[in-house]
C-alpha positions in Angstrom: -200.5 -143.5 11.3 -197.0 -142.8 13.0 -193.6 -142.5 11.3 -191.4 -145.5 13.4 -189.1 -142.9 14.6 -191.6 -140.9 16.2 -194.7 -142.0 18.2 -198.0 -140.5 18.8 -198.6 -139.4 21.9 -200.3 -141.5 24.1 -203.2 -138.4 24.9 -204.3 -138.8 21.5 -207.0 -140.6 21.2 -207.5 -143.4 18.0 -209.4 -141.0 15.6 -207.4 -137.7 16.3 -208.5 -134.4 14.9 -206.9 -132.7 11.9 -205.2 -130.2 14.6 -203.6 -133.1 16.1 -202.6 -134.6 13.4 -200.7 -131.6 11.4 -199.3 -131.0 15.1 -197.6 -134.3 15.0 -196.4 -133.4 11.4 -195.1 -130.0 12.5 -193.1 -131.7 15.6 -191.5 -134.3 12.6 -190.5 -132.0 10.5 -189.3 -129.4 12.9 -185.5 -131.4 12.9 -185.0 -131.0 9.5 -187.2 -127.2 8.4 -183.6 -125.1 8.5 -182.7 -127.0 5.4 -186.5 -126.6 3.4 -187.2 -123.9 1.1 -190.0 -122.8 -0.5 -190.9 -121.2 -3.7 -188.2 -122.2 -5.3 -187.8 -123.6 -9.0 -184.6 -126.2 -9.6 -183.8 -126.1 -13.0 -181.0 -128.4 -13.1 -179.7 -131.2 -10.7 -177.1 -133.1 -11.9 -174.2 -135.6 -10.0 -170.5 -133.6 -10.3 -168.9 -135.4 -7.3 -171.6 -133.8 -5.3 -174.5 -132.9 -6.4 -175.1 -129.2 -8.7 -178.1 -127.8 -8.2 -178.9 -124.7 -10.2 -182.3 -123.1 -8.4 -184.2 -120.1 -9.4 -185.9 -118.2 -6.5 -189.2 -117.0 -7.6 -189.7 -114.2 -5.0 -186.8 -112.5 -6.8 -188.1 -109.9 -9.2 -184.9 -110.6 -11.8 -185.5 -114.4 -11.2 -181.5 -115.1 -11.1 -180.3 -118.4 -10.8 -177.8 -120.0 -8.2 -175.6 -123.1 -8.2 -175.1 -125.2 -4.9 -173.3 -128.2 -4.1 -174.6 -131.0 -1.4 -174.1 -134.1 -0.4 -177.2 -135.3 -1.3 -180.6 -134.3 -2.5 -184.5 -134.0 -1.9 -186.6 -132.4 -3.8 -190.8 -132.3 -2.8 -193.1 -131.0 -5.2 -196.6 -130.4 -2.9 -199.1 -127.1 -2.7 
Protein backbone atom coordinates (compact mmCIF):
# COMPACT_ATOMS: atom_id res chain seq x y z
CA UNK A 1 0.00 0.00 0.00
CA UNK A 2 3.20 2.36 -0.63
CA UNK A 3 3.81 4.64 -3.55
CA UNK A 4 7.49 3.19 -5.03
CA UNK A 5 9.06 6.47 -4.37
CA UNK A 6 8.24 6.49 -0.90
CA UNK A 7 8.28 3.59 1.74
CA UNK A 8 6.44 2.91 4.77
CA UNK A 9 8.13 3.13 7.65
CA UNK A 10 9.37 0.19 9.00
CA UNK A 11 7.46 1.04 12.80
CA UNK A 12 4.36 0.50 11.07
CA UNK A 13 3.00 -2.41 11.57
CA UNK A 14 1.07 -4.63 8.43
CA UNK A 15 -2.54 -3.42 9.28
CA UNK A 16 -1.75 0.35 10.13
CA UNK A 17 -4.35 2.66 11.60
CA UNK A 18 -6.19 5.22 9.58
CA UNK A 19 -3.87 7.89 11.51
CA UNK A 20 -1.03 6.23 10.11
CA UNK A 21 -2.08 5.89 7.06
CA UNK A 22 -3.25 9.71 6.17
CA UNK A 23 0.16 10.48 7.97
CA UNK A 24 1.99 8.75 5.29
CA UNK A 25 -0.33 10.58 2.68
CA UNK A 26 0.41 13.98 4.30
CA UNK A 27 4.32 13.33 4.26
CA UNK A 28 3.71 12.39 0.15
CA UNK A 29 2.05 15.16 -0.64
CA UNK A 30 3.89 17.66 1.46
CA UNK A 31 6.61 18.13 -1.83
CA UNK A 32 4.14 19.17 -4.07
CA UNK A 33 0.97 21.15 -1.56
CA UNK A 34 2.57 24.90 -2.55
CA UNK A 35 1.26 24.17 -6.03
CA UNK A 36 -2.54 22.74 -4.81
CA UNK A 37 -5.49 24.82 -4.47
CA UNK A 38 -8.65 24.37 -3.35
CA UNK A 39 -12.09 25.51 -4.03
CA UNK A 40 -11.45 26.43 -7.07
CA UNK A 41 -13.62 25.98 -10.34
CA UNK A 42 -11.51 25.69 -13.99
CA UNK A 43 -13.72 26.68 -16.54
CA UNK A 44 -11.53 26.30 -19.44
CA UNK A 45 -8.12 24.45 -20.12
CA UNK A 46 -6.99 24.49 -23.29
CA UNK A 47 -3.18 23.82 -25.12
CA UNK A 48 -1.81 27.55 -26.53
CA UNK A 49 1.94 26.57 -26.42
CA UNK A 50 1.42 26.20 -22.71
CA UNK A 51 -1.38 25.43 -21.28
CA UNK A 52 -4.44 28.44 -20.53
CA UNK A 53 -6.18 27.85 -17.74
CA UNK A 54 -9.08 30.19 -16.95
CA UNK A 55 -10.10 29.35 -13.05
CA UNK A 56 -12.78 30.95 -11.03
CA UNK A 57 -12.10 31.11 -7.23
CA UNK A 58 -15.24 30.40 -5.42
CA UNK A 59 -14.23 32.18 -2.02
CA UNK A 60 -14.45 35.33 -4.06
CA UNK A 61 -17.77 37.07 -3.52
CA UNK A 62 -17.70 38.56 -7.37
CA UNK A 63 -16.49 35.05 -8.54
CA UNK A 64 -13.95 36.71 -11.18
CA UNK A 65 -12.10 34.66 -13.38
CA UNK A 66 -8.27 34.42 -14.02
CA UNK A 67 -6.06 33.12 -16.88
CA UNK A 68 -2.70 31.18 -16.12
CA UNK A 69 -0.23 29.68 -18.17
CA UNK A 70 1.91 26.30 -17.08
CA UNK A 71 3.79 23.94 -18.30
CA UNK A 72 1.64 21.27 -17.63
CA UNK A 73 -1.52 20.34 -15.90
CA UNK A 74 -3.44 18.35 -13.05
CA UNK A 75 -6.52 18.77 -12.20
CA UNK A 76 -8.22 16.40 -9.02
CA UNK A 77 -11.75 16.46 -8.51
CA UNK A 78 -12.17 14.70 -4.72
CA UNK A 79 -14.40 15.99 -1.40
Amino acid sequence: MTFEEKAFPASIPDFPFRTQIRQYLAEYGEEISPFVEFEKEVINVEKQGKWRITIRDLKDPKRKTRVEQFDAVAIAAGI
